[in-house]
N, C-alpha and C positions, 0 to 999 in steps of 0.2 A: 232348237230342241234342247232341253236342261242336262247337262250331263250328271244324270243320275237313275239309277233304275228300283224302283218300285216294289217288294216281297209284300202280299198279304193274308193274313190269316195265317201267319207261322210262327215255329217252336222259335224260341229266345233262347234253346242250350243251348247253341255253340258260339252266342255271344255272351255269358256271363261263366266267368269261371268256377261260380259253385256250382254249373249243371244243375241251374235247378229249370225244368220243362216248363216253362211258363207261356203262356203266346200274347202274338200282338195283332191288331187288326191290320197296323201299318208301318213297316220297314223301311228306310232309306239310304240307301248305300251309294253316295256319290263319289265317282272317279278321279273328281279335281275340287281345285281348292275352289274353283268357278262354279261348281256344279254344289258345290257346300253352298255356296255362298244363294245360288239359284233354290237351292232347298231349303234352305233359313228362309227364305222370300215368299215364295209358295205355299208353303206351308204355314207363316204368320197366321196366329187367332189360335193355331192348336198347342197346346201341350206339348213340348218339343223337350226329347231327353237324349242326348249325346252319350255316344255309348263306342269306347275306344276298344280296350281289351277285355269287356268288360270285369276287370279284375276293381277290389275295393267298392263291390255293386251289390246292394240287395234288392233283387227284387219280391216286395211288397203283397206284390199282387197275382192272383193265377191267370186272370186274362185284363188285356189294356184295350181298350174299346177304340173305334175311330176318333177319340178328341184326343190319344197321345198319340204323338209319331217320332217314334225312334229313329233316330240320324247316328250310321253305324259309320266311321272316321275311318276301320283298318288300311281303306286303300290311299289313304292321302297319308303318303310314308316315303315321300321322297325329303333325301338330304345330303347335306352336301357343306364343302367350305367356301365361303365368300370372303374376301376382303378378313382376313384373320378370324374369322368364328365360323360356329356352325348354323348352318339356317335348313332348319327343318319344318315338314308339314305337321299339323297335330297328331294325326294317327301313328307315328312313328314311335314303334314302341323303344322303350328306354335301353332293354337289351341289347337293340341292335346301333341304337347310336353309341354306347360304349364300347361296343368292339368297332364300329366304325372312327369312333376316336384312339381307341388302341391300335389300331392298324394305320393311321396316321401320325403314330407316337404323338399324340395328344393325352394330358394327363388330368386326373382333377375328378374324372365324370366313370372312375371305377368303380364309386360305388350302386350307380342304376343297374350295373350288369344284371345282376340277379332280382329286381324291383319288376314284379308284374304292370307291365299298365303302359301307359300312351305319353308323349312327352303334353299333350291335352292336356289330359287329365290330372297329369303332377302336377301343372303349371294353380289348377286350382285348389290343390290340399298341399303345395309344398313338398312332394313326395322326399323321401328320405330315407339314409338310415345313418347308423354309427354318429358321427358329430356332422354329418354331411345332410343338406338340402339342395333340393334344384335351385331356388332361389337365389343363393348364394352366386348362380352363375351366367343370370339371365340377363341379358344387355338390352332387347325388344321385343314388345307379343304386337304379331298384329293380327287383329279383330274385326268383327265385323259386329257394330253397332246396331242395334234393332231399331234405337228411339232416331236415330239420325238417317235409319238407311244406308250408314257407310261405314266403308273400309277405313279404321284408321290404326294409327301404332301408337303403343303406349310405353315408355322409357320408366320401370319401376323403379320409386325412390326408396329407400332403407326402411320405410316401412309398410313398405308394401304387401313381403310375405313375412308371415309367422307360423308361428308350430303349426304346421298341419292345417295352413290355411294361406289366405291370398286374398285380396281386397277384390279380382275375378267374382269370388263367387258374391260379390256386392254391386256387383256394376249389369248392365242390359248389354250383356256380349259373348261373345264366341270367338274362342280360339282358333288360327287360320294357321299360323305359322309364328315362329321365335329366330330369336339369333340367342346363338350361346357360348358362353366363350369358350374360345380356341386357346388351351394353355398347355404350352412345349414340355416335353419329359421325356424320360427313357422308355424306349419299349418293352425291354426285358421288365424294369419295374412295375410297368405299368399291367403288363402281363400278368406274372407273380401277383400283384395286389387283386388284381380281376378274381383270379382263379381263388383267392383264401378267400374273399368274401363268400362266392359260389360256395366253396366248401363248409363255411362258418354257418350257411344259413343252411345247408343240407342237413345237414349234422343235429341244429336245433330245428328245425321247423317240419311241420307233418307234408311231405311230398309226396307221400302215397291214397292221400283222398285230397277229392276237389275240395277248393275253400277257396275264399275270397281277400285274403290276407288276414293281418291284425282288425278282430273286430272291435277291440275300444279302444280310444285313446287314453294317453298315463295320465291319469289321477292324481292330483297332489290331496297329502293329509291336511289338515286345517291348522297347519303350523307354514304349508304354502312345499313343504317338500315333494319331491316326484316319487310315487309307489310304481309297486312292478304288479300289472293285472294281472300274471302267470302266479302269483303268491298270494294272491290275494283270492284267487278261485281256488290254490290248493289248501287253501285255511279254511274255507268252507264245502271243501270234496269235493269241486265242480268239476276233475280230473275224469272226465270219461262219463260223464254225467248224458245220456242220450233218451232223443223223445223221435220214434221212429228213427229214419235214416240221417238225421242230426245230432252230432252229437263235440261235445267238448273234448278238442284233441288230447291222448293220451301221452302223446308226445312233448307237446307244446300248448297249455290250456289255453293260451293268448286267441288261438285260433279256436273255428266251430268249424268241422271239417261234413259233408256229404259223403256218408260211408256209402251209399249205392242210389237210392231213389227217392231224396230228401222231398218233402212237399216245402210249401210255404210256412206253413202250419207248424211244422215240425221244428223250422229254424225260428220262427217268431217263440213258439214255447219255451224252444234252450237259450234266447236271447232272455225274454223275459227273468226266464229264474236265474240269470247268473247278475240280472240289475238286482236282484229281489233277494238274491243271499249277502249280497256284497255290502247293499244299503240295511238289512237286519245285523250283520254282524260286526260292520265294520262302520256305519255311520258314512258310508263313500259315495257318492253319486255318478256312477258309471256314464258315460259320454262314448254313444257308436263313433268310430271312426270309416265305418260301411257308408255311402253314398243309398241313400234307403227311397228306391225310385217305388 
């Protein structure tokens, strides 16, 4: 029997962090890495969308019919040290592997504390912040291959990931498990650094409505330099700029926050118009950085 159990015809809030109600014909919430693996198999032929914390997730659509089936990772979140690194499942969100490395005075991996999302799901955009990537710290993913059938591990060479991306999201596979290295520090430091990131992003980011993180990625001008999207929306008033229950944080424009009972509709409009003032006034061609299932 596959170790995985089955939801259908149900609300997708309380897997995507903008809350937006949307449903599915089909849910899959497997227990083990075996029962992932049993449901990658099974399920072959449909439309298959992996879905960790669902944070950095747009969904698209108000209902997914029986040809996608959503494969939800949370419970595959075991982790642990091996042989000097850490080896974690995919679902294991980044939060908790950083205090599990701060509680081992392990150092390096302070900045995920505060990064919504699944060690998954980084592994395919590179997640980050400050001068800091996952990538930077990754030793093994192992996968399971669709076109082979099999379990195999993949050792990334230097250029494997880049800004906010991964050669993952180019290959016919799925995330099982990583090793990531294990790098010795002070705890008291390591502490201290945890807790001012936390603080640095409370401070700037809207934490009082759902959203899905940064929705674009930085922009260079056509001389190749990095813009800041937050300036770039306040040069064209997009500062609170809302179409029903979506709207352009007042806080931090980088974000589009769900002040209560956002539709689809509502966030594709205010996405729309902040591509559509940016490229009138600025000549810039905005790029989601939302995973848009």
């Amino acid at each position: 029997m596959a170790d995985y159990f089955i939801l259908n015809e149900t609300s997708m809030k309380r897997y995507n962090t903008l809350r937006l109600d949307v449903k599915a014909n089909c849910v899959v919430l497997p227990h083990s890495v075996e029962g992932f693996v049993d449901a990658l198999r099974d399920f072959k032929g449909k439309k298959i969308v992996l879905i960790g914390n669902g944070s950095n997730t747009f969904f698209s659509q108000d209902y997914y019919d029986e040809n996608t089936v959503f494969i939800i990772t949370i419970l595959l979140n075991d982790i642990s040290i091996e042989n000097g690194e850490f080896v974690m499942e995919a679902g294991t969100r980044l939060h908790r592997m950083a205090w599990f490395a701060c509680e081992q005075s392990m150092g390096e991996l302070s900045f995920c504390e505060d990064i919504p999302g699944t060690i998954g799901g980084a592994l395919y955009m590179n997640a980050g912040q400050w001068q800091y990537a996952i990538g930077q710290y990754v030793n093994w993913i192992e996968v399971y291959n669709t076109e082979t059938d099999c379990v195999e591990t993949i050792i990334p060479d230097d250029e494997f990931f880049a800004y906010r991306y991964s050669k993952l999201n180019d290959m016919p596979v799925y995330v099982l498990r990583c090793g990531i290295k294990a790098i010795e520090g002070d705890y008291n430091q390591i502490l201290d650094q945890m807790l001012e990131y936390r603080h640095e992003r409370y401070i700037k980011q809207p934490r009082n409505f759902a959203n899905a993180g940064s929705v674009f990625k930085r922009p260079k001008d056509k001389d190749g330099n990095w813009l800041f999207v937050w300036k770039l929306f306040d040069g064209v008033n997009l500062r609170g700029f809302k179409v029903g229950d979506a709207m352009v944080s007042e806080k931090h424009p980088g974000f589009i926050v769900n002040t209560g009972n956002a539709s689809v509709n509502d966030m594709k409009q205010v996405i729309d118009e902040c591509i559509t003032r940016v490229k009138n006034q600025y000549d810039v061609d905005l790029e989601l950085e939302w995973r848009v299932v």
